[in-house]
C-alpha positions as CSV (number, residue, x, y, z in Angstrom):
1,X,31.2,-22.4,-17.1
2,X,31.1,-19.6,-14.3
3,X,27.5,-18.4,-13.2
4,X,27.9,-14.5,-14.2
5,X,27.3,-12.2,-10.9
6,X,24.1,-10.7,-10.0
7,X,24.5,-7.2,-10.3
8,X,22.7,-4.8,-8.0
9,X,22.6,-1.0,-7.5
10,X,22.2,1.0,-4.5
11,X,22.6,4.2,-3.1
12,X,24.7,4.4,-0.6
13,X,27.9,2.4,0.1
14,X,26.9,1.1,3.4
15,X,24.1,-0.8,1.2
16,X,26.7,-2.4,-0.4
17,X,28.8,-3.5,2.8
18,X,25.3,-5.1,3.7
19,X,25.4,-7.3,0.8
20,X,29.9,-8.2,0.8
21,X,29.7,-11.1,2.2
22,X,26.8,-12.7,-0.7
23,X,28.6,-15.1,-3.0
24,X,27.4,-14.1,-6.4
25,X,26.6,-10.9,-5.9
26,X,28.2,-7.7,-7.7
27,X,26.9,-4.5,-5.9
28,X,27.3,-1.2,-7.4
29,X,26.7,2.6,-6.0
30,X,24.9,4.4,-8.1
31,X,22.7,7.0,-6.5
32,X,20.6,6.8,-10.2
33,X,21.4,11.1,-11.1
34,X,23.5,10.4,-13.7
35,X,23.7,6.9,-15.9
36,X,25.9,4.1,-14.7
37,X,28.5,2.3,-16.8
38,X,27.4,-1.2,-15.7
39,X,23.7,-0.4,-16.0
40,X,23.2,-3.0,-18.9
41,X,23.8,-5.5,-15.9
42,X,21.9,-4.1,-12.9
43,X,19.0,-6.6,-12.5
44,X,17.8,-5.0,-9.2
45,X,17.9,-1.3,-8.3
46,X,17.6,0.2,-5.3
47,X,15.8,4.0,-5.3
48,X,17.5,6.6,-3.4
49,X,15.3,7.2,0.0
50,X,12.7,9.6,-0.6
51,X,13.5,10.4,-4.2
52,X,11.8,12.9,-6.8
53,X,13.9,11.0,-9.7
54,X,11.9,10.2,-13.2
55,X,11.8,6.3,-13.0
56,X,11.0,5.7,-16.7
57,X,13.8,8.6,-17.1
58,X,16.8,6.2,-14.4
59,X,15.9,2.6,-16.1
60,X,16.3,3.4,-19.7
61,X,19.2,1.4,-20.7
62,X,18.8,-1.0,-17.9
63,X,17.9,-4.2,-20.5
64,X,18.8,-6.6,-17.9
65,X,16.7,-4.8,-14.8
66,X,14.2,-7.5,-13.2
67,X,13.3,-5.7,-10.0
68,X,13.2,-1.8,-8.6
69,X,13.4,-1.8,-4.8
70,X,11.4,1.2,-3.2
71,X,12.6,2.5,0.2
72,X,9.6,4.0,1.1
73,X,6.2,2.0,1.7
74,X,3.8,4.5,-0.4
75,X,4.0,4.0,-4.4
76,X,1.6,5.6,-6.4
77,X,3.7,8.0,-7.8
78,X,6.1,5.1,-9.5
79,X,2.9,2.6,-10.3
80,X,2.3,3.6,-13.8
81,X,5.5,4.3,-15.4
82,X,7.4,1.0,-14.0
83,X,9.3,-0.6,-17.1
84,X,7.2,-3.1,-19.1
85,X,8.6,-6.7,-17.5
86,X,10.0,-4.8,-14.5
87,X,8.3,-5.5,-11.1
88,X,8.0,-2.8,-8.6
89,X,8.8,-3.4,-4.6
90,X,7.8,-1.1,-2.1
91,X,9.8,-0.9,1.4
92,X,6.5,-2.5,3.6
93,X,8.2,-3.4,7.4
94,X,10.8,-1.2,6.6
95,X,8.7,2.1,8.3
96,X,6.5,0.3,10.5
97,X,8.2,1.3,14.0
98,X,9.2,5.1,12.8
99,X,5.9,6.1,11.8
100,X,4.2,4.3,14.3
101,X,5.9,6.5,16.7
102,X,5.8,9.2,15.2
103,X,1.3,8.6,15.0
104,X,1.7,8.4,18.6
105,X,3.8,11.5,19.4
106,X,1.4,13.9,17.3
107,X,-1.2,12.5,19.2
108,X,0.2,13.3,22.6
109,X,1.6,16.8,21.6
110,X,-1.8,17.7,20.5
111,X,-4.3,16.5,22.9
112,X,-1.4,17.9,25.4
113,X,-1.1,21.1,24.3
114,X,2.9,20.8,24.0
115,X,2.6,23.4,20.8
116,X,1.3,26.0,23.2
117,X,4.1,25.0,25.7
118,X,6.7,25.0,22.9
119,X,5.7,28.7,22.5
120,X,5.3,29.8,25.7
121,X,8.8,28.1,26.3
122,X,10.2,30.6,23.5
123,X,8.2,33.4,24.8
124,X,9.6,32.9,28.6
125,X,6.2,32.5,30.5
126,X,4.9,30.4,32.6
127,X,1.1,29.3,31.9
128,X,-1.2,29.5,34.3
129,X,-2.2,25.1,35.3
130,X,-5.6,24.2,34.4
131,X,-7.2,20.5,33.4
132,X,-6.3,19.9,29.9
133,X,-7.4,16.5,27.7
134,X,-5.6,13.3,28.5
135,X,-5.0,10.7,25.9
136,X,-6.4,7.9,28.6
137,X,-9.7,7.0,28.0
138,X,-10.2,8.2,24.1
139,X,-11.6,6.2,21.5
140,X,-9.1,6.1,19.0
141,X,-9.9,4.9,15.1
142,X,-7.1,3.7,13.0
143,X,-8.0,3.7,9.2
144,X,-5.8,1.8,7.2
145,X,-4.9,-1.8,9.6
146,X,-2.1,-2.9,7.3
147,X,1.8,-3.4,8.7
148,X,2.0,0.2,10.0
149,X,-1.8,0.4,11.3
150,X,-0.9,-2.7,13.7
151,X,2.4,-0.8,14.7
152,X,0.2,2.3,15.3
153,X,-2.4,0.1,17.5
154,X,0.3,-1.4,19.1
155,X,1.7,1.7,20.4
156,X,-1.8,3.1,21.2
157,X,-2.8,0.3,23.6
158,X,-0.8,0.6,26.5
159,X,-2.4,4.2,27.1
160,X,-5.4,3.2,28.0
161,X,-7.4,4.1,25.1
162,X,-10.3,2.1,22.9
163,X,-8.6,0.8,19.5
164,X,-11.6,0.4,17.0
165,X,-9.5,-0.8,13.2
166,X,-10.7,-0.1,9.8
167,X,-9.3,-1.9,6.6
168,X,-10.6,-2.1,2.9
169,X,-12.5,-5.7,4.1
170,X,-14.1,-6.7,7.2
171,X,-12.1,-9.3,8.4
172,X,-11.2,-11.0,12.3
173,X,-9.3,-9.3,14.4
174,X,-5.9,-10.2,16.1
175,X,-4.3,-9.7,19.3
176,X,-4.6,-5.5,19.3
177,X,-8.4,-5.4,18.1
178,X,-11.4,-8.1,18.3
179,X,-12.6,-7.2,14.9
180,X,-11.1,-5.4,11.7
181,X,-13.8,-3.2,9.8
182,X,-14.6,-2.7,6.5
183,X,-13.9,0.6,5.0
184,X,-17.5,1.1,4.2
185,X,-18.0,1.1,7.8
186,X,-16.4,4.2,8.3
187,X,-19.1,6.8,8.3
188,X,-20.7,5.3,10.8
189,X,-17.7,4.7,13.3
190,X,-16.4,8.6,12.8
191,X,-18.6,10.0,15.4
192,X,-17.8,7.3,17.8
193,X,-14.0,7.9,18.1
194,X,-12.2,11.1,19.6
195,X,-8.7,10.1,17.5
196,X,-8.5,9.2,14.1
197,X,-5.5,7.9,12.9
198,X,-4.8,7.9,8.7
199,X,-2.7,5.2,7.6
200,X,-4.3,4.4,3.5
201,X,-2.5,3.9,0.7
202,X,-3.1,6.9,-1.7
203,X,-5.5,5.2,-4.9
204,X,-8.1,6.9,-6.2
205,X,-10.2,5.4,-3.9
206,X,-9.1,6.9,-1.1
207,X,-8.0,10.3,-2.5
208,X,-10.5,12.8,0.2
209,X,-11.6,9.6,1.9
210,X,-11.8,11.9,4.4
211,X,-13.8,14.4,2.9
212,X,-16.1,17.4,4.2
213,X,-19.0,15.2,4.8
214,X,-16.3,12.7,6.4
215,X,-15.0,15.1,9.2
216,X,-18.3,16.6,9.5
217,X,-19.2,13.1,10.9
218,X,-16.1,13.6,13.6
219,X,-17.6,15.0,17.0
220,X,-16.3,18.4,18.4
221,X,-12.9,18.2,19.8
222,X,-12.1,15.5,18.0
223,X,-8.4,14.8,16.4
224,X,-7.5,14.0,13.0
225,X,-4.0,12.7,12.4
226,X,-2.7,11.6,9.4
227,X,0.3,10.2,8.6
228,X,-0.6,8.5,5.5
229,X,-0.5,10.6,2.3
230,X,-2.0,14.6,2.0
231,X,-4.7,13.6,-0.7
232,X,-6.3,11.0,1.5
233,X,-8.2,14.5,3.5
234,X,-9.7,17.1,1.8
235,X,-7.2,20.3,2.7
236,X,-10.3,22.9,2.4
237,X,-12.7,21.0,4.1
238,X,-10.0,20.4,7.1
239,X,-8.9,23.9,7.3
240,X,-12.3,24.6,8.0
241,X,-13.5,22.1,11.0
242,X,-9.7,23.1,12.3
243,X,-10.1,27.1,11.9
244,X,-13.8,26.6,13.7
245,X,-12.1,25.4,16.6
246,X,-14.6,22.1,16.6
247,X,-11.8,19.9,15.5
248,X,-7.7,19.0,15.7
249,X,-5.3,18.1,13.1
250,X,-1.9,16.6,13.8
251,X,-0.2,16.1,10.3
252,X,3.1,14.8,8.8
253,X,1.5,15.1,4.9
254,X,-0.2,18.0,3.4
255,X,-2.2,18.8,-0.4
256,X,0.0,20.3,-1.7
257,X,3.3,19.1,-0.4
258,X,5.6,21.0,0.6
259,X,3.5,23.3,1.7
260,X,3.4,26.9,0.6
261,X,4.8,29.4,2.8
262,X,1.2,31.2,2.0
263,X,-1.0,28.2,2.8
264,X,-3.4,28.3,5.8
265,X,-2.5,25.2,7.2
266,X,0.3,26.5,8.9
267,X,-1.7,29.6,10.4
268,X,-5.0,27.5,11.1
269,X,-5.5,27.2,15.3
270,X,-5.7,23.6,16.2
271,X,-2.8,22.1,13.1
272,X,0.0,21.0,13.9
273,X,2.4,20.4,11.4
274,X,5.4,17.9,10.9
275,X,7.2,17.7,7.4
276,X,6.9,14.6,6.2
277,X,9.2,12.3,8.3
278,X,7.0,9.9,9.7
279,X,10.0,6.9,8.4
280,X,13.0,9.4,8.4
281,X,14.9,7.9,11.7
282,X,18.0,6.2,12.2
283,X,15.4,2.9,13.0
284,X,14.8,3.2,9.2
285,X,18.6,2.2,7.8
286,X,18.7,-1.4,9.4
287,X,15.4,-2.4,8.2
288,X,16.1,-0.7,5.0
289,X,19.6,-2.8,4.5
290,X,17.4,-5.9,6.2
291,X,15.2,-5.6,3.2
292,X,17.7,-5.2,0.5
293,X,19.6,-8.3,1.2
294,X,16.7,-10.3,1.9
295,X,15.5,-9.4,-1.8
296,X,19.0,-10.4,-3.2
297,X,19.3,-13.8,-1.6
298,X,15.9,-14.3,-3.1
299,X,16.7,-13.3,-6.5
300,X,19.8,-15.7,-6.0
301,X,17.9,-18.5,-4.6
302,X,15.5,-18.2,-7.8
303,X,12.6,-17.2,-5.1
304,X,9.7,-14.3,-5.4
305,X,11.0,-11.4,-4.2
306,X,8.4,-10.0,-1.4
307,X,6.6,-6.4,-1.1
308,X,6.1,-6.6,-5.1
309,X,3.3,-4.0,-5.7
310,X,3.5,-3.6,-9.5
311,X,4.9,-5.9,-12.6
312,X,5.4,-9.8,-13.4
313,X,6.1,-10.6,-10.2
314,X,3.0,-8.8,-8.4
315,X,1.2,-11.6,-9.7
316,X,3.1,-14.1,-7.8
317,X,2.2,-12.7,-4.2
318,X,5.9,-11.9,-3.5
């Protein structure tokens, strides 16, 4: 008897193109805002890109649904309504280079002053040249040494700075670092670095990891950049240190996001603000398409599908 077709959905057509050539496969656009007629079938869904759809709300119906595909790396927001049976994939590898460069380039604009040269730019004058800070020669702290914090390091190193990595565990170091951290370390390596770089997961261990007491422990001048998620620094406590003048903040996520035209964050000297696109580039789509077929062909092939975060298959180490 024929072997019935493994149906997929995905957003975009292009998605599907990835996947044509796949013998056994059935893909199916479905950009999840209204219900599909073949949604009995789907086993493996993939989430629009940066998506404020109800997930319990998109998989009703979906009896057959084994896997949901995440396109972005963070999850927390999906973890506890994720079908019962229904394992949960987040897009790790998939934003690695485009937030990586994007750590970097809030780094440089802000310890270069290219805010105030953006403005004097718009403003027609020429400032006055004077020393400013270099990047060469910083310490610079990366918190969070998964996927993205290596990308992050990676990118770091050839400037000539000191990378110093934190993770949840101590553990050796690679190539980029002799030695990986522990997070309980953290306290104590703050006032050592003159960059920190936020790259966490947001769990409720980390929500205000870096806290008032936290960036108290920075030293003056110092820069915070975070490029994780907004909840991971305490807002207040930040706006503080940043409206003191004693420390930077380069950030692509805010508490609350998006942020209110009234907040202070967008008025506090020293902040520099991006909206949230750390993994929005055109490197993102490859990867993204990468991803998705690799998951299919391991669905087909009766393999663990990688990057699972939540569900039955969590458990595997897929």
């Amino acid at each position: 008897m024929p072997t019935s077709p493994l149906v997929v959905s995905v957003p975009e057509a292009d998605y599907a193109e990835a996947l044509a050539d796949l013998d056994g496969v059935d893909a199916v656009v479905w950009d999840m805002a209204a219900p599909h007629p073949r949604g009995p079938e789907i086993r493996y869904a993939v989430m629009p890109y940066m998506t404020s759809l109800d997930l319990a709300r998109v998989t009703q119906g979906l009896t057959a649904l084994e896997v949901v595909q995440l396109q972005s790396a963070g999850y927390e927001q999906y973890a506890d309504v994720v079908p019962d049976g229904v394992t949960l994939c987040n897009a790790a590898g998939v934003h690695d280079a485009s937030t990586a460069e994007l750590a970097l380039t809030l780094t440089l604009a802000s310890i270069r002053d290219v805010p105030e040269f953006v403005a004097a730019q718009a403003a027609r004058h020429w400032v006055p040249l004077r020393l400013r800070p270099a990047l060469a020669d910083r310490k610079v702290l990366v918190v969070g040494y998964g996927r993205i914090g290596r990308a992050i390091a990676s990118r770091f190193a050839p400037f000539e700075v000191t990378v110093t990595a934190v993770a949840s565990r101590a553990r050796a170091g690679d190539d980029l670092v002799e030695h990986v951290h522990g997070i309980v370390e953290l306290p104590a390596l703050l006032p050592e670095h003159d960059v920190v770089v936020v790259i966490v997961p947001l769990t409720e261990a980390t929500r205000h990891l870096l806290d008032a007491d936290a960036l108290a422990r920075m030293p003056d001048g110092a820069l915070l950049v975070n490029v994780a998620r907004g909840p991971v620094v305490d807002t207040d406590a930040l706006v503080a240190e940043c409206a003191s003048g004693r420390l930077r903040a380069a950030l692509d996520v805010t508490d609350p996001e998006p942020l209110p035209e009234d907040h202070p964050l967008w008025t506090t000297p020293g902040v520099l603000l991006t909206p949230h696109v750390g993994g929005a580039t055109d490197a993102m789509r490859p990867r993204a398409k990468a991803l998705v077929r690799a998951q299919v062909e391991a669905l087909l092939a009766g393999r663990p599908v990688d990057n699972a975060v939540v569900g039955p298959l969590s458990a595997q180490g897929g």
